[in-house]
TORZA-775507 format. One record per residue: y, x negated, z of N, C-alpha, C, O, CB in turn. Coordinates in steps of 0.05 Angstrom, whole numbers, plus 5000, padded with zeros to 4 digits. Each point is the difference from the previous one (the first is absolute). Glycine has a CB too. Layout:
REM TORZA-775507
YXZYXZYXZYXZYXZ...
REM end
This chain:
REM TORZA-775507
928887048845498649754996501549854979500150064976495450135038505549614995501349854974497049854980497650004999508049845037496450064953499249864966498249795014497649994993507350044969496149815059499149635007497250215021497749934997508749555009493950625003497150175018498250034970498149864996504750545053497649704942498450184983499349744978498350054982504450515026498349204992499749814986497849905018497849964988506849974987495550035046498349735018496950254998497849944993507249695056496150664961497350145003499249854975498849794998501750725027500549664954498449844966498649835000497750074994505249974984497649685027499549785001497949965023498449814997506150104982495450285049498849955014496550114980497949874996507050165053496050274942497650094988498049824981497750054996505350355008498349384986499549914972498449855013497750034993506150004973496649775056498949745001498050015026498949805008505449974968495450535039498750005003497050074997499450224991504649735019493649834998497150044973499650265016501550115016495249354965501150585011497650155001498249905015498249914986502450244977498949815063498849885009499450205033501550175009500449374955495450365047498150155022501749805029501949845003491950294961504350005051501249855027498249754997498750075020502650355017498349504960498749735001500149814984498749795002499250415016504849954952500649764984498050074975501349934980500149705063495950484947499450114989500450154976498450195001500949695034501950144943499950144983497950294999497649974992504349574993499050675021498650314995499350064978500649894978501750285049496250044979499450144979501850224981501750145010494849755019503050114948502650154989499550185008500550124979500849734987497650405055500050275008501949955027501150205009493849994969505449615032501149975027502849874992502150025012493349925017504149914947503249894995501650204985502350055006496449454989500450614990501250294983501650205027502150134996492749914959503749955071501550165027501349865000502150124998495550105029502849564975502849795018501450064980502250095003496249475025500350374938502850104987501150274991501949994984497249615002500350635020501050154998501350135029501450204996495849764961502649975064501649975023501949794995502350104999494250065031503449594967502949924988501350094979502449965002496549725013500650404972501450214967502050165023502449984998492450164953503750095076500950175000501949945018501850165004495050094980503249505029501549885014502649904982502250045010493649855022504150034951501449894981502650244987502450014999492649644993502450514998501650344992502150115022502350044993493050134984503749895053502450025009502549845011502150115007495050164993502349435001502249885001501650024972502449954999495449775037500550354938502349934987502050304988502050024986494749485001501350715026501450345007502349905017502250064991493150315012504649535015502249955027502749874977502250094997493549735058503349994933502249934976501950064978501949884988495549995024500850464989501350064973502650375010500050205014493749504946507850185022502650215004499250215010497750084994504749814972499550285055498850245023500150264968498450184999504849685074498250114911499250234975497450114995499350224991503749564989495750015027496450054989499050095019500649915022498449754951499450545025497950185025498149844996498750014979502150505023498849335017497749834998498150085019498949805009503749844974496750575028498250175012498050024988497949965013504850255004497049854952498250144986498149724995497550004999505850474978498149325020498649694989498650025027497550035000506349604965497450375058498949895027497250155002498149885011506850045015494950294965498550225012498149884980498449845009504650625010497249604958497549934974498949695015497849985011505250274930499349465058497949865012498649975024498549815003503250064972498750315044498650035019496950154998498049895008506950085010495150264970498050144979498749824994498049975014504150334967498549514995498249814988499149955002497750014990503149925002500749875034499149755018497950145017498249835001506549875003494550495009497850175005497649984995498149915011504650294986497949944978498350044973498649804996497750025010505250224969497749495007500049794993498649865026498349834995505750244971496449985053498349885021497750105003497949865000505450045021496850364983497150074997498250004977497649995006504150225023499149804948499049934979499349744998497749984990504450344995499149445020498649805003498349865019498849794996503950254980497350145055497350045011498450024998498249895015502850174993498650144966498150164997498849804980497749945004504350555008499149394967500149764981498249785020497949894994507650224978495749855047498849715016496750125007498149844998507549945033493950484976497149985011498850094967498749805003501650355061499349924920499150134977499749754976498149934988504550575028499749414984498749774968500149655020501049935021502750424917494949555043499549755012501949764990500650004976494550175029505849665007501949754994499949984968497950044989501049685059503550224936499949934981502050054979502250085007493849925010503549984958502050154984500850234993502250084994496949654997497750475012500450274999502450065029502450055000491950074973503649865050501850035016503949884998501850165006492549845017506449744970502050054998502150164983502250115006496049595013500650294960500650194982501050245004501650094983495849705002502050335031499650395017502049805015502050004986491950405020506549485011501449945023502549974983501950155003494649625032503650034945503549954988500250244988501650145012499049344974498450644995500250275000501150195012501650154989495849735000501850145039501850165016502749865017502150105008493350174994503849534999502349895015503050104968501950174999494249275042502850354940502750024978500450295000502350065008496849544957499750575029500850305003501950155020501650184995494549794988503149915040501950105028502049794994501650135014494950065030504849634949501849825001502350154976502250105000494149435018501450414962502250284978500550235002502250084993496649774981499450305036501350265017503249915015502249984989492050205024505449815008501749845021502749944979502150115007493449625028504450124942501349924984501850204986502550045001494149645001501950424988500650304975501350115013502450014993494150114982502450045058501650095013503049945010501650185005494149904998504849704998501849945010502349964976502450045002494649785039501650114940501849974971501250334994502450014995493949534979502550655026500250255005502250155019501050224996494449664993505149965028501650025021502049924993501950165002495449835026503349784965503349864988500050094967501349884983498749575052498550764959500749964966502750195000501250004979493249964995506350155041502650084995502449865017502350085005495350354982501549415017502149805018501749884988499249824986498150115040505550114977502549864988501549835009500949824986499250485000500349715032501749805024497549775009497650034994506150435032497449364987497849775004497050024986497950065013504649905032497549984924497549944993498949804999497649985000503250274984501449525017498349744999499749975029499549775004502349984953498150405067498549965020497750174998498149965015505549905010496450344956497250115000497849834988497749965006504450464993499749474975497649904991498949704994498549894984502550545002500749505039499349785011498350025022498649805002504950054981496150385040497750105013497050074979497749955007506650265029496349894945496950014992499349784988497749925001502350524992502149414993498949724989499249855025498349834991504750154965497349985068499049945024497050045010498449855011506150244995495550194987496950205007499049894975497749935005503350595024499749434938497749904978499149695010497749935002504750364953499749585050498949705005498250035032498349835000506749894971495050435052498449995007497750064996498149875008504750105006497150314969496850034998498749834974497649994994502950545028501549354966498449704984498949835016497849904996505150074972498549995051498749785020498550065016499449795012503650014986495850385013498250185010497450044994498049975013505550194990497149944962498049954978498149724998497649944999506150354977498449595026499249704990497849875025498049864997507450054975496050195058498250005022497750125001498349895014505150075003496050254971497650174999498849904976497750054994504050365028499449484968497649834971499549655027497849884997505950324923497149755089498949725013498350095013498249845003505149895000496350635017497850005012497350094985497950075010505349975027497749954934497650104986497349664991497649974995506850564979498449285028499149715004498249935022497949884998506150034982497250185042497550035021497650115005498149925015504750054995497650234975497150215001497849904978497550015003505650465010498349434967497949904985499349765007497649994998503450254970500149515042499749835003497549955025498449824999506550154976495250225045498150105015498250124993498150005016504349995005497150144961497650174987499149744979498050014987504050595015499049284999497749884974499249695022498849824989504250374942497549775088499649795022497350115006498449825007506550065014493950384978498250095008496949974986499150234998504950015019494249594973499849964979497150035009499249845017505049904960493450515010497349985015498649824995499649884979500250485024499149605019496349805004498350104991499150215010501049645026498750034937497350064979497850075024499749835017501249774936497950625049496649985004497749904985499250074977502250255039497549485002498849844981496050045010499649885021506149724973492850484999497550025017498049814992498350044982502550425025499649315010498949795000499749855027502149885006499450164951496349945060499649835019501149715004500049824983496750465012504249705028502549735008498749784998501549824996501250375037495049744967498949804993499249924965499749784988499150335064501050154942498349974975502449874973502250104996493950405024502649184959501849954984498250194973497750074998504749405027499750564961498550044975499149874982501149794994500650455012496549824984498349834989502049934968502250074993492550165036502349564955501849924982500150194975498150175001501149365017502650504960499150234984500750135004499150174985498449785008504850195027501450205013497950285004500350214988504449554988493650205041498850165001500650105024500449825017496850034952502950445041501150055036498950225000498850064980505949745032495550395011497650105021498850334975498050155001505149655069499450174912499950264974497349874987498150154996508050014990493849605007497650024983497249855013498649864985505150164974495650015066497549975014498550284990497750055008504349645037
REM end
């Protein structure tokens, strides 16, 4: 995979939102999946990039694991806590964790690498600026969730007959 591929993917990752089929902004339990399926999408194009020296088996394998993991865990996240900050919280939580995993690992992999480093580590500086921008996507769907939760706003019970005004003196049906 050359440099100009692995540039446009980049670029493709960045600017694309977070967004449902219908144009919608998600929920961060459903956008946290899209972004951590692009991370892992991202991870092995930019494995395909980096010098055949590196066994990059062991990265492939861990983010595949993760990405697993991480899915079902935030399944489990979507039916259990309710919209909000707690909930995103646990959600960026695990997402940044599998992204730095993913990360470490792979840093791990080129730390003895001598020959082409500035293509190594110009591949992970690739994988940090994506999962900044990723991040930054999963904080706009936290904008949605609240912005919808507080739209929701209850109707007072009031026990008072539809005809009846109150009298003068503020007196109502408590002090008959």
């Amino acid at each position: 995979m050359t440099v100009i591929s692995f540039i446009s993917l980049f670029i493709i990752f960045i600017s694309a939102p977070v967004m449902a089929g219908d144009g919608v902004t998600t929920d961060s339990v459903s956008a946290a999946t899209t972004i951590i399926d692009e991370f892992h999408a991202g991870v092995q194009a930019a494995i395909k990039d980096l010098p055949t020296t590196i066994d990059a088996s062991g990265v492939i394998k861990a983010s595949d694991e993760g990405r697993m993991r991480m899915i079902k865990e935030l399944q489990s996240i979507k039916w259990s806590v309710a919209p909000g900050p707690r909930r995103y919280k646990r959600v960026r939580g695990l997402v940044e964790s599998y992204m730095e995993d993913v990360i470490a690992s792979l840093k791990d992999q080129g730390a003895a690498l001598k020959t082409d480093r500035a293509r190594f580590e110009k591949s992970v500086e690739a994988l940090e600026s994506i999962k900044a921008a990723k991040l930054k996507a999963l904080e706009d769907s936290l904008k949605s969730e609240i912005s919808a939760k507080e739209g929701e706003t209850p109707v007072p019970s009031i026990d008072k007959p539809r005809g009846e005004t109150p009298p003068e003196g503020g007196a109502t049906i408590w002090d008959r």
